[in-house]
KOLDOPA-200506 format. One record per residue (C-alpha): residue number from 0; z, x negated, y negated; chain; residue in three letters. Coordinates in Angstrom, 1 decimal. Layout:
REM KOLDOPA-200506
+-----+--------+--------+--------+----+-----+
:   i :      z :      x :      y : ch :  aa :
+-----+--------+--------+--------+----+-----+
: NUM :      Z :      X :      Y :  A : ALA :
...
+-----+--------+--------+--------+----+-----+
END
This chain:
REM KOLDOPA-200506
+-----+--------+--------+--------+----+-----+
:   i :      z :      x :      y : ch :  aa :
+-----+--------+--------+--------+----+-----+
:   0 :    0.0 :    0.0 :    0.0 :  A : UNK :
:   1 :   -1.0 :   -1.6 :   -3.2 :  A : UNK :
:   2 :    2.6 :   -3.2 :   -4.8 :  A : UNK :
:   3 :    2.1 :   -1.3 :   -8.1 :  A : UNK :
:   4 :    2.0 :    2.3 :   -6.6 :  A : UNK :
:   5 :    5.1 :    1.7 :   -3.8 :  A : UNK :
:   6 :    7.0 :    0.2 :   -7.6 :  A : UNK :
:   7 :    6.3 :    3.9 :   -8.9 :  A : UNK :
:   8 :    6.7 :    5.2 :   -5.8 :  A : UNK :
:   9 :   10.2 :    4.0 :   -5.8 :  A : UNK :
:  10 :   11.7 :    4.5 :   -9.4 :  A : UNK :
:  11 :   10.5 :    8.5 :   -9.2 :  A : UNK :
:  12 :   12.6 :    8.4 :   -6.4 :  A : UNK :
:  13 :   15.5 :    6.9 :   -8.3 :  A : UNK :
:  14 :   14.6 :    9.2 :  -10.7 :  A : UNK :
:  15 :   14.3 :   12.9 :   -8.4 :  A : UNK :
:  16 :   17.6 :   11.7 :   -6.8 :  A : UNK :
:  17 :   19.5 :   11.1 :   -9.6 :  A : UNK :
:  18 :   18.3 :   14.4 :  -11.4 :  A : UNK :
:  19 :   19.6 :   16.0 :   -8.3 :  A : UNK :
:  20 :   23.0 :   15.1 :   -8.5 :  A : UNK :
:  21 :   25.4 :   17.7 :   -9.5 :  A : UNK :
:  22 :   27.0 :   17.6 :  -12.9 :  A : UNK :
:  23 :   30.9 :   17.2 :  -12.2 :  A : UNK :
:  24 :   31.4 :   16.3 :  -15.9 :  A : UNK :
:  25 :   32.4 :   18.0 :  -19.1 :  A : UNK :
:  26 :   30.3 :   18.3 :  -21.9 :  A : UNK :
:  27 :   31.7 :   16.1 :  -24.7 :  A : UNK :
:  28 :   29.9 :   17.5 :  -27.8 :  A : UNK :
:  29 :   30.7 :   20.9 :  -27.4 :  A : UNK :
:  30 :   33.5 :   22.3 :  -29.2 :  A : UNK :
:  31 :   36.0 :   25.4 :  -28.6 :  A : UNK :
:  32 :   38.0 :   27.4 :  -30.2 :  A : UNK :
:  33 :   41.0 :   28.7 :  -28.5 :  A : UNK :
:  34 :   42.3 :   32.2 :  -29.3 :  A : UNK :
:  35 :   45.9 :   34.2 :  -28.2 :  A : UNK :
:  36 :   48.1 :   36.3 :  -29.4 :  A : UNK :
:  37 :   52.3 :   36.1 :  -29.8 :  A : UNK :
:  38 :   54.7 :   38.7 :  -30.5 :  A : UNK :
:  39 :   58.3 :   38.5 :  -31.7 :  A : UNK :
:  40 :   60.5 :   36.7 :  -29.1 :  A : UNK :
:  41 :   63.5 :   39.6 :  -29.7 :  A : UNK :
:  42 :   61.0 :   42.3 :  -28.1 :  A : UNK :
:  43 :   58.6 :   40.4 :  -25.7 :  A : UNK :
:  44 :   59.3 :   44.0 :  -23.2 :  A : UNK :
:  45 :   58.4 :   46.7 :  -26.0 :  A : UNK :
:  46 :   54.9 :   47.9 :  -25.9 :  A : UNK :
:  47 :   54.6 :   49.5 :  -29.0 :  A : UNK :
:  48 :   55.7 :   45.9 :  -30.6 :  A : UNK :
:  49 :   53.5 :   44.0 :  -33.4 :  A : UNK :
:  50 :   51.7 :   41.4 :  -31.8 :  A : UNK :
:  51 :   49.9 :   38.8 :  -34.0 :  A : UNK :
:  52 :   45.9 :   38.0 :  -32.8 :  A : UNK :
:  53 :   44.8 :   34.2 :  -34.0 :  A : UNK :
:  54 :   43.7 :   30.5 :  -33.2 :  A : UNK :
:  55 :   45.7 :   28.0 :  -32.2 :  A : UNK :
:  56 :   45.2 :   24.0 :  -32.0 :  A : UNK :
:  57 :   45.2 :   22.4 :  -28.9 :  A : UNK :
:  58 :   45.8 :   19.5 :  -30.5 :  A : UNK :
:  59 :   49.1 :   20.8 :  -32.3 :  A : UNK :
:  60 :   49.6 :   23.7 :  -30.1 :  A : UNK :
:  61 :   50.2 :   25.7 :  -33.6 :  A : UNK :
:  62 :   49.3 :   29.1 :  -34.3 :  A : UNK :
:  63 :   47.1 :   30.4 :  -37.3 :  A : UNK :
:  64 :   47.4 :   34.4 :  -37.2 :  A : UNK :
:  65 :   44.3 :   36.3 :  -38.5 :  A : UNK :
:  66 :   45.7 :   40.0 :  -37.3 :  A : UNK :
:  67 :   47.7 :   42.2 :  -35.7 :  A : UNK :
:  68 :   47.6 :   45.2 :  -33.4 :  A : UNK :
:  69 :   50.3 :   47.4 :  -31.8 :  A : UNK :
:  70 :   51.3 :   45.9 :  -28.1 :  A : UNK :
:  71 :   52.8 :   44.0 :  -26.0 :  A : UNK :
:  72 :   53.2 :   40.3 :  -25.3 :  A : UNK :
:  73 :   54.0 :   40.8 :  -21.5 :  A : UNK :
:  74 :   50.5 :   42.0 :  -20.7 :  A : UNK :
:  75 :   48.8 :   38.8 :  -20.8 :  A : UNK :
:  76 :   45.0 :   40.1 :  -20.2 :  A : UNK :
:  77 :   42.3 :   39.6 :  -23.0 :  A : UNK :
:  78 :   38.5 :   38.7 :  -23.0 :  A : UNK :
:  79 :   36.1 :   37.3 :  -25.4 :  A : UNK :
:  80 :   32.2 :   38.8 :  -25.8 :  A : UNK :
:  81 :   29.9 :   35.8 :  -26.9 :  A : UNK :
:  82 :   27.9 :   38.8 :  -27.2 :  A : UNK :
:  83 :   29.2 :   41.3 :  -29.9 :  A : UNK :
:  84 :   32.1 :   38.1 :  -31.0 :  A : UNK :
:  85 :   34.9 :   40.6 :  -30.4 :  A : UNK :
:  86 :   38.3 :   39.7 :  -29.0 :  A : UNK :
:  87 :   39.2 :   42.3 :  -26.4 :  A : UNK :
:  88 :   42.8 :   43.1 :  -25.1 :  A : UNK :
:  89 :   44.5 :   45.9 :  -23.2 :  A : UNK :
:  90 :   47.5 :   47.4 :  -24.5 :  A : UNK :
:  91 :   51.0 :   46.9 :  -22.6 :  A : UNK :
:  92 :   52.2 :   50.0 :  -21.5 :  A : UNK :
:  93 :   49.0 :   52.6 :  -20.7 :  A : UNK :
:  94 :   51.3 :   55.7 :  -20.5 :  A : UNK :
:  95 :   53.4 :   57.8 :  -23.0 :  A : UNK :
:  96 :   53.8 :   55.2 :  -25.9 :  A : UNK :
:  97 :   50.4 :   54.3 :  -26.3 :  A : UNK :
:  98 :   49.2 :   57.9 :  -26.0 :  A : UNK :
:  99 :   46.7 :   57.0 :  -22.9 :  A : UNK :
: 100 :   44.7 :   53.8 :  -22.8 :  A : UNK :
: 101 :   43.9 :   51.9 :  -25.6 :  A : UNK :
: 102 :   41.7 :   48.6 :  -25.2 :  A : UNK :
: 103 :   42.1 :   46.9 :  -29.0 :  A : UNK :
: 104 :   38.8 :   45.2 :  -30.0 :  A : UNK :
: 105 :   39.4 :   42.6 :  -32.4 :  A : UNK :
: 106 :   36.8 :   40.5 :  -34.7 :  A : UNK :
: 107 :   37.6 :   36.5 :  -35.8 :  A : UNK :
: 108 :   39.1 :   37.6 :  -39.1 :  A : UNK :
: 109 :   40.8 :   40.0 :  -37.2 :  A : UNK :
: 110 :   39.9 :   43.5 :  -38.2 :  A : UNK :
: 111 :   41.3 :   45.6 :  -34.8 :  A : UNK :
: 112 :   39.6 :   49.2 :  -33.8 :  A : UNK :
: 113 :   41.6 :   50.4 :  -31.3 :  A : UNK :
: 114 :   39.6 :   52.3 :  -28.7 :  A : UNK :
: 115 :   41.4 :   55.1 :  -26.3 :  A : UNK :
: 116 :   40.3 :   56.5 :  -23.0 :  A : UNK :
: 117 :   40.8 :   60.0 :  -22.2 :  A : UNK :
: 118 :   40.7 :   59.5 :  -18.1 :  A : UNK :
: 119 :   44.4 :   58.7 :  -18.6 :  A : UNK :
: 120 :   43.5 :   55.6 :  -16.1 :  A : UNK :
: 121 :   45.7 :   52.1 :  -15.6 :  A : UNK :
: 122 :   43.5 :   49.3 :  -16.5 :  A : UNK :
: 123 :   44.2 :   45.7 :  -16.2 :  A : UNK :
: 124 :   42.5 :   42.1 :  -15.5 :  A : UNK :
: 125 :   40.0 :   42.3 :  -18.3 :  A : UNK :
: 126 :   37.3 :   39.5 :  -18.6 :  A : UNK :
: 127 :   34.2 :   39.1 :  -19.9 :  A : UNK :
: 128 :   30.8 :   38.1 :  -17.4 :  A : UNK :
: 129 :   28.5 :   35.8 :  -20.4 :  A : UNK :
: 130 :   25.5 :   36.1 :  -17.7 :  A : UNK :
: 131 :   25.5 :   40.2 :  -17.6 :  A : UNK :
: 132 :   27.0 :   40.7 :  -21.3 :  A : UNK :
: 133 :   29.5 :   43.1 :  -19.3 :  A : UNK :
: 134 :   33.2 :   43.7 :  -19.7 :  A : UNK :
: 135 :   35.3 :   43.9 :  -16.3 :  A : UNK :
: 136 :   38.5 :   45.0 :  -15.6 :  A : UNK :
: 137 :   40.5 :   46.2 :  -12.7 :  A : UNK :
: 138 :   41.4 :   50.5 :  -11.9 :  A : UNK :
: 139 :   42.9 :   52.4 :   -9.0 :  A : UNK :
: 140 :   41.9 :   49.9 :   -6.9 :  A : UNK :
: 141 :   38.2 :   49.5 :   -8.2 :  A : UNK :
: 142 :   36.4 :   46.9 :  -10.0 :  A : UNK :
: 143 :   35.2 :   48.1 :  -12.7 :  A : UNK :
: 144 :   32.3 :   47.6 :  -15.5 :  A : UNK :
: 145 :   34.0 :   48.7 :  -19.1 :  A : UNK :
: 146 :   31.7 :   50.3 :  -22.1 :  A : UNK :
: 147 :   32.3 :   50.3 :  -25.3 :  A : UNK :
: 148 :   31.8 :   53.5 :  -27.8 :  A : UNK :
: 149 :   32.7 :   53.5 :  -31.3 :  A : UNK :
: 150 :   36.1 :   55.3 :  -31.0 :  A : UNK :
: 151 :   36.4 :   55.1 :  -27.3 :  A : UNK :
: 152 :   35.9 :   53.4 :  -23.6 :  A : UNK :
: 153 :   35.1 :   54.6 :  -20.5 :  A : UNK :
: 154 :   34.2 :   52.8 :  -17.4 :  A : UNK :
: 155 :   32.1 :   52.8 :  -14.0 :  A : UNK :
: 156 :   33.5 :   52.1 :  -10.5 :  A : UNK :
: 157 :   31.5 :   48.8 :   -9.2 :  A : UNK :
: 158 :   33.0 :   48.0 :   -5.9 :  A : UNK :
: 159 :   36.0 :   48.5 :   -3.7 :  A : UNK :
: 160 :   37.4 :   45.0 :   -3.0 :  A : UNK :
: 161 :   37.3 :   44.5 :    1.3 :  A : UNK :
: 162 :   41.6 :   43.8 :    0.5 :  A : UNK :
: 163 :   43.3 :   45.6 :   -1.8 :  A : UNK :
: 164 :   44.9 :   44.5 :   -5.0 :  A : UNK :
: 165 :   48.1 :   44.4 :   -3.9 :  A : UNK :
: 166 :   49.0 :   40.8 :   -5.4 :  A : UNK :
: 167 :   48.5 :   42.5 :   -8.7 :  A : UNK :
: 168 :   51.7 :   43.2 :  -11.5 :  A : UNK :
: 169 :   49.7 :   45.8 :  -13.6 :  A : UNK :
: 170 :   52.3 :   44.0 :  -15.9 :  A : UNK :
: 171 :   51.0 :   40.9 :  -15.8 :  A : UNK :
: 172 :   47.7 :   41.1 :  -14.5 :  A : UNK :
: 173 :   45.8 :   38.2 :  -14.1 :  A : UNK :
: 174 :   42.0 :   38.3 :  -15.7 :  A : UNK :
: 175 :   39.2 :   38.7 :  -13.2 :  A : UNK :
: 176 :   37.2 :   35.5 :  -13.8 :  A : UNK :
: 177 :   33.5 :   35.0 :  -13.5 :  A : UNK :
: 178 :   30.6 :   32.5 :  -13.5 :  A : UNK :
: 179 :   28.8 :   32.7 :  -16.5 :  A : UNK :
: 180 :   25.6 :   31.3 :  -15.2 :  A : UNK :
: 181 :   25.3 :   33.9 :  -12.3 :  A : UNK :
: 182 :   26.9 :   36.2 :  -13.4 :  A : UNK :
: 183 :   29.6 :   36.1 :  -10.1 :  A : UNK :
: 184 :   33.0 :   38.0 :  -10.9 :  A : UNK :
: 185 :   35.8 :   36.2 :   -8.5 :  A : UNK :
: 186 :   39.4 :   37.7 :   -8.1 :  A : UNK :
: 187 :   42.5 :   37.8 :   -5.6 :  A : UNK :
: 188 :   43.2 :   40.3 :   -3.2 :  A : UNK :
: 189 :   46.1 :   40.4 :    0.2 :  A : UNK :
: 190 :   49.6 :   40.4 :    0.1 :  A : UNK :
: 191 :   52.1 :   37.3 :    1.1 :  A : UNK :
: 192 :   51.0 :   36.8 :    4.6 :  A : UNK :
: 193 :   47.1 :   35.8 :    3.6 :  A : UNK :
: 194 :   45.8 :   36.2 :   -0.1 :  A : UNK :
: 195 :   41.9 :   36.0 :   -0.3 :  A : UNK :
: 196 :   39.6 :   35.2 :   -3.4 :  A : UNK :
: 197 :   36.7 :   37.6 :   -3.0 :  A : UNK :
: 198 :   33.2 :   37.8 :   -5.2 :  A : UNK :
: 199 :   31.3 :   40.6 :   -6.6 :  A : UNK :
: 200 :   27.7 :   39.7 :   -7.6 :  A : UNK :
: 201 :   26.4 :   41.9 :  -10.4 :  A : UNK :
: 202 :   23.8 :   44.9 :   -8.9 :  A : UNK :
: 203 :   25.6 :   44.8 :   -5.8 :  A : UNK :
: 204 :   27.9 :   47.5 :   -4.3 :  A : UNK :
: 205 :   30.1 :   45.2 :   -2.5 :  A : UNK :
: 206 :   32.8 :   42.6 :   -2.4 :  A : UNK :
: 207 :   32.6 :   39.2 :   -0.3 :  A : UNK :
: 208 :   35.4 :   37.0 :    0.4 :  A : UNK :
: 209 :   34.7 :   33.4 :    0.0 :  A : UNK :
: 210 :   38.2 :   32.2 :    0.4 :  A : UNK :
: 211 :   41.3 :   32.5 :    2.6 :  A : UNK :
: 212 :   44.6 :   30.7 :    2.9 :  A : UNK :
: 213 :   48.1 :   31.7 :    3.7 :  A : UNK :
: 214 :   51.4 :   30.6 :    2.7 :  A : UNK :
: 215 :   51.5 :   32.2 :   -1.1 :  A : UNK :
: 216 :   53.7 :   34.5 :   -2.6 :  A : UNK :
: 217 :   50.9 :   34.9 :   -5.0 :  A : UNK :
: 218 :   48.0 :   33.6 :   -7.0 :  A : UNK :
: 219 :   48.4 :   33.4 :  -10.6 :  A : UNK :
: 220 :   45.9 :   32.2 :  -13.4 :  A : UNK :
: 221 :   42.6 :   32.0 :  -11.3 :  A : UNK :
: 222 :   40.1 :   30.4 :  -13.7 :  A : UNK :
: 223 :   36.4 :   29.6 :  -13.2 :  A : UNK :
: 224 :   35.4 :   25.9 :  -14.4 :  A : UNK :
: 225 :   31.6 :   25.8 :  -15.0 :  A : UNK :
: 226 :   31.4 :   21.5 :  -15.4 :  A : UNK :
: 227 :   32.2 :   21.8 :  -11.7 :  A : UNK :
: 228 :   31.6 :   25.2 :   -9.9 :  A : UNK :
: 229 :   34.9 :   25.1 :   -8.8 :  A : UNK :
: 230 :   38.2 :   27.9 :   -9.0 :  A : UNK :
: 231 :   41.3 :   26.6 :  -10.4 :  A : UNK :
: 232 :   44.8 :   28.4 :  -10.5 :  A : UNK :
: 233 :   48.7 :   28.6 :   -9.8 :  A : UNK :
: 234 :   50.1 :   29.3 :   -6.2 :  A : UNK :
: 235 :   53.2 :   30.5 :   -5.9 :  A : UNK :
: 236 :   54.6 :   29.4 :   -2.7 :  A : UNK :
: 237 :   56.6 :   31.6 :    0.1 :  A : UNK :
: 238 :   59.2 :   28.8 :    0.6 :  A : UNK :
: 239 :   61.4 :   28.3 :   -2.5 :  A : UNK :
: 240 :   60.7 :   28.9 :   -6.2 :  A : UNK :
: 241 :   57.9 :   26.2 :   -6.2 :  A : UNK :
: 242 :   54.2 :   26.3 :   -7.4 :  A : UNK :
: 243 :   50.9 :   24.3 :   -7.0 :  A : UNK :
: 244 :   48.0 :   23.6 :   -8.6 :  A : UNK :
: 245 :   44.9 :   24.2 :   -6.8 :  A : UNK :
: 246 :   41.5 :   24.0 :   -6.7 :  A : UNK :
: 247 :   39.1 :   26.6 :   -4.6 :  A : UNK :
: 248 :   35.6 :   26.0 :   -3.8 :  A : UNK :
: 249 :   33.8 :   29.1 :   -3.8 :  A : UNK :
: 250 :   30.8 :   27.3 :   -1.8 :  A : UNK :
: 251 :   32.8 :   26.2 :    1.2 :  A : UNK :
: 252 :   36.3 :   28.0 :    1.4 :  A : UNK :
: 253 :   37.6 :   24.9 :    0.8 :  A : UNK :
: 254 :   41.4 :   25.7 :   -0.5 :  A : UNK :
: 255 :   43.2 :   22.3 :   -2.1 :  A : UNK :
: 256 :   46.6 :   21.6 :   -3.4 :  A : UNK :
: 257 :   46.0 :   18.8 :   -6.3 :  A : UNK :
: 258 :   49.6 :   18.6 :   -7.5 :  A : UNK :
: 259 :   53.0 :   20.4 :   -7.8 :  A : UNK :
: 260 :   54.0 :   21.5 :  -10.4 :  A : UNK :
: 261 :   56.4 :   19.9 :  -12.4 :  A : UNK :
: 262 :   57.2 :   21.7 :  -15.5 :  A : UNK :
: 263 :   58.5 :   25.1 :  -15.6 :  A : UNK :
: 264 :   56.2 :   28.0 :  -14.6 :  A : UNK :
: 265 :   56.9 :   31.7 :  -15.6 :  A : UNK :
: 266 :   55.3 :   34.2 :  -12.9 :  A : UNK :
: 267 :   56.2 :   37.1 :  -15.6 :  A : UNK :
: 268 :   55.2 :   35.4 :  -18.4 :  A : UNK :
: 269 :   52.2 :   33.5 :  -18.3 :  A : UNK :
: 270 :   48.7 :   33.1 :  -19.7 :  A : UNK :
: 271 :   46.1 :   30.8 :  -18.7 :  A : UNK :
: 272 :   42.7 :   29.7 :  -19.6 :  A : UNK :
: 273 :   40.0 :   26.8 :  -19.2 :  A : UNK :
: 274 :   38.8 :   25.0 :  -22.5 :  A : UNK :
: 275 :   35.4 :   23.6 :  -20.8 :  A : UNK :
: 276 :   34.8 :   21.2 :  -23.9 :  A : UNK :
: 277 :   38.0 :   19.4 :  -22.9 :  A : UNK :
: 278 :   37.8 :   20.2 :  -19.5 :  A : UNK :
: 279 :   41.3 :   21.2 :  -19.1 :  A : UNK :
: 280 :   43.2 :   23.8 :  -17.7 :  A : UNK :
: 281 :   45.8 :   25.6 :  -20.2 :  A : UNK :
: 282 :   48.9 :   27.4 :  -19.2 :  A : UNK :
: 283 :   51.4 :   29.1 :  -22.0 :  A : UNK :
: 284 :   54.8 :   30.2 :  -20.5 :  A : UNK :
: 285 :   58.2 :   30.7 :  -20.8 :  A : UNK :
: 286 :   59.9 :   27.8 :  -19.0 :  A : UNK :
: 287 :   62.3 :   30.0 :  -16.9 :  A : UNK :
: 288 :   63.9 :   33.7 :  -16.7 :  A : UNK :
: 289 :   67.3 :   32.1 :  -18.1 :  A : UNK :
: 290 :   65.7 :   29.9 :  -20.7 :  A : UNK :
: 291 :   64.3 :   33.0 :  -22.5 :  A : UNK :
: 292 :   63.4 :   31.3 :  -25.9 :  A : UNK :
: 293 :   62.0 :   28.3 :  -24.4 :  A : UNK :
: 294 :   58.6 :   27.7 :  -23.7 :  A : UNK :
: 295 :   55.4 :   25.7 :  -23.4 :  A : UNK :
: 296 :   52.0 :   25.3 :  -24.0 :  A : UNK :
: 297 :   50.8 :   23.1 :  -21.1 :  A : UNK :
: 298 :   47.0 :   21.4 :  -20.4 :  A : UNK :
: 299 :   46.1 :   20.0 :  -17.2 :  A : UNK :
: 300 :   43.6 :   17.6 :  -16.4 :  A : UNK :
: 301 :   41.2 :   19.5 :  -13.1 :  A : UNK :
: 302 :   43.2 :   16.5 :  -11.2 :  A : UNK :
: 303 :   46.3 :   18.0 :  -11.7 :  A : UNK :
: 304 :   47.9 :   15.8 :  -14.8 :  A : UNK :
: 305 :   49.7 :   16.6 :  -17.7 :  A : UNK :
: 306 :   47.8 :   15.6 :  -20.3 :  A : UNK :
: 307 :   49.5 :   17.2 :  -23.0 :  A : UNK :
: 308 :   52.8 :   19.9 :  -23.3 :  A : UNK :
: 309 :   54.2 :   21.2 :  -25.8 :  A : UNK :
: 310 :   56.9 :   23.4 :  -26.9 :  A : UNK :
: 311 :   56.0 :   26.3 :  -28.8 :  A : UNK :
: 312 :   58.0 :   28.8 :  -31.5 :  A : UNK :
: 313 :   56.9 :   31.8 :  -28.9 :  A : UNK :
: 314 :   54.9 :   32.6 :  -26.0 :  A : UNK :
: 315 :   51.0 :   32.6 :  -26.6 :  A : UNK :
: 316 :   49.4 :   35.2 :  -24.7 :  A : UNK :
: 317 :   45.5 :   36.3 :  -23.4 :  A : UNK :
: 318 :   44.3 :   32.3 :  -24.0 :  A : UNK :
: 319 :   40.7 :   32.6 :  -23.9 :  A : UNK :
: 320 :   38.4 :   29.3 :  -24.8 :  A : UNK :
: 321 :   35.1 :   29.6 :  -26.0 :  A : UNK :
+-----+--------+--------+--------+----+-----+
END
């Protein structure tokens, strides 16, 4: 073969292999903006408290307020819509205080239209699917796609996960959380003898599992990291007040524990998030159930490490990085 052709031969082969490789890093010139909420620290259980919409720094872990809107703290679901820019978070409570369900839809300077729902429904888990431009959220059992009217909500039963939702606190409901580039909506369903993460692919009318493992009193904080494909969240386990941090690969059913955690971990008050510019997963939380005026706002590098934590005036609530 003549020398010059097997030379090009060779370095498009470099070149195909390398292109193939799969992109396991963060993107360092994006930037985020991480949003929350807090409410007063004297009535974190009240639902018809003020709570206080805003931005706050990772770098300072400080809080810049830029609303408010009438709930609750202890509900920690909330979603952000790249595709309207609205802020979206349930009300704590659903029932006689609230009047029925209210989802609050909040703008970045924080003007708040509070929309009800007549069915009278619970609603939790909120999140928000960039590849579909839908809202999702979690009733009687049913995934569920949320639309939004002027004044109001209503939404459409999707699928019936294959286990129920019994890990769930309507309380403290973790977000349903999805991959933006296809549009996959991943959540947890079992109890304490096996929990599963199952997947609901948009257009489809059923629910897959792609994950098993035993051994956990619950899942908290499941979060979807798109610089590697790969779940991350917070295991409680059966044995003792202790919790991991794992990692879950949707692809395989591959189930690791990357560290234990060391710092306190709140399974009634908690909020989590992934900023993918730093590539770090955030947890806010009150250190313990005695401590009740401590708590933390805590990053994690996706090996586990504390790369930052610090202590915060209150609890930040329905993190959500974009």
């Amino acid at each position: 073969m003549n020398r010059d052709i097997l030379i090009g031969l060779t370095i498009a082969g470099i070149v195909l292999s390398t292109s193939c490789k799969k992109n396991t890093t963060h993107d360092t010139s994006c930037t985020s903006t991480l949003y929350g909420y807090t409410t007063p620290v004297s009535a974190m259980y009240l639902p018809d408290t003020t709570c206080n919409f805003g931005i706050i720094n990772e770098s300072t872990a400080l809080f810049s307020g830029l609303g408010t809107f009438s709930g609750c703290v202890y509900s920690n679901q909330a979603a952000y819509s790249t595709s309207d820019n609205y802020y979206y978070a349930f009300k704590m409570g659903m029932g006689a205080a609230s009047g029925g369900p209210i989802l609050y839809k909040i703008n970045t300077v924080g003007t708040t239209t509070a929309l009800a729902n007549s069915s009278g429904a619970s609603y939790a888990s909120l999140t928000y699917d960039g590849a579909t431009n839908s809202l999702y959220g979690v009733s009687a059992g049913h995934l569920v796609q949320i639309t939004i009217a002027a004044t109001t909500f209503s939404s459409t039963d999707l699928a019936m996960p294959i286990h129920p939702f019994a890990m769930y606190n309507w309380a403290t409901a973790d977000p349903l959380t999805v991959d933006n580039t296809t549009g996959d909506v991943y959540y947890v369903t079992g109890d304490t003898l096996t929990y599963y993460i199952e997947k609901y692919h948009p257009g489809t009318s059923a629910s897959s599992v792609v994950a098993s493992g035993t051994g956990a009193w619950d899942i908290y904080g499941m979060q979807f990291n798109k610089n590697d494909n790969m779940l991350y969240a917070v295991k409680e386990n059966v044995s003792g007040s202790s919790y991991d941090f794992i990692k879950i690969d949707p692809s395989t059913g591959t189930i690791s524990t990357l560290t234990a955690l060391s710092m306190g971990f709140n399974s009634d008050f908690y909020s989590t998030c992934i900023d993918p510019c730093s590539n770090r997963y955030i947890i806010s939380t009150r250190a313990s159930i005695v401590a009740t005026n401590s708590f933390s706002l805590i990053q994690l590098s996706m090996t586990g490490s504390i790369v930052q934590q610090d202590t915060t005036a209150t609890m930040y609530q329905g993190l959500t990085a974009h």
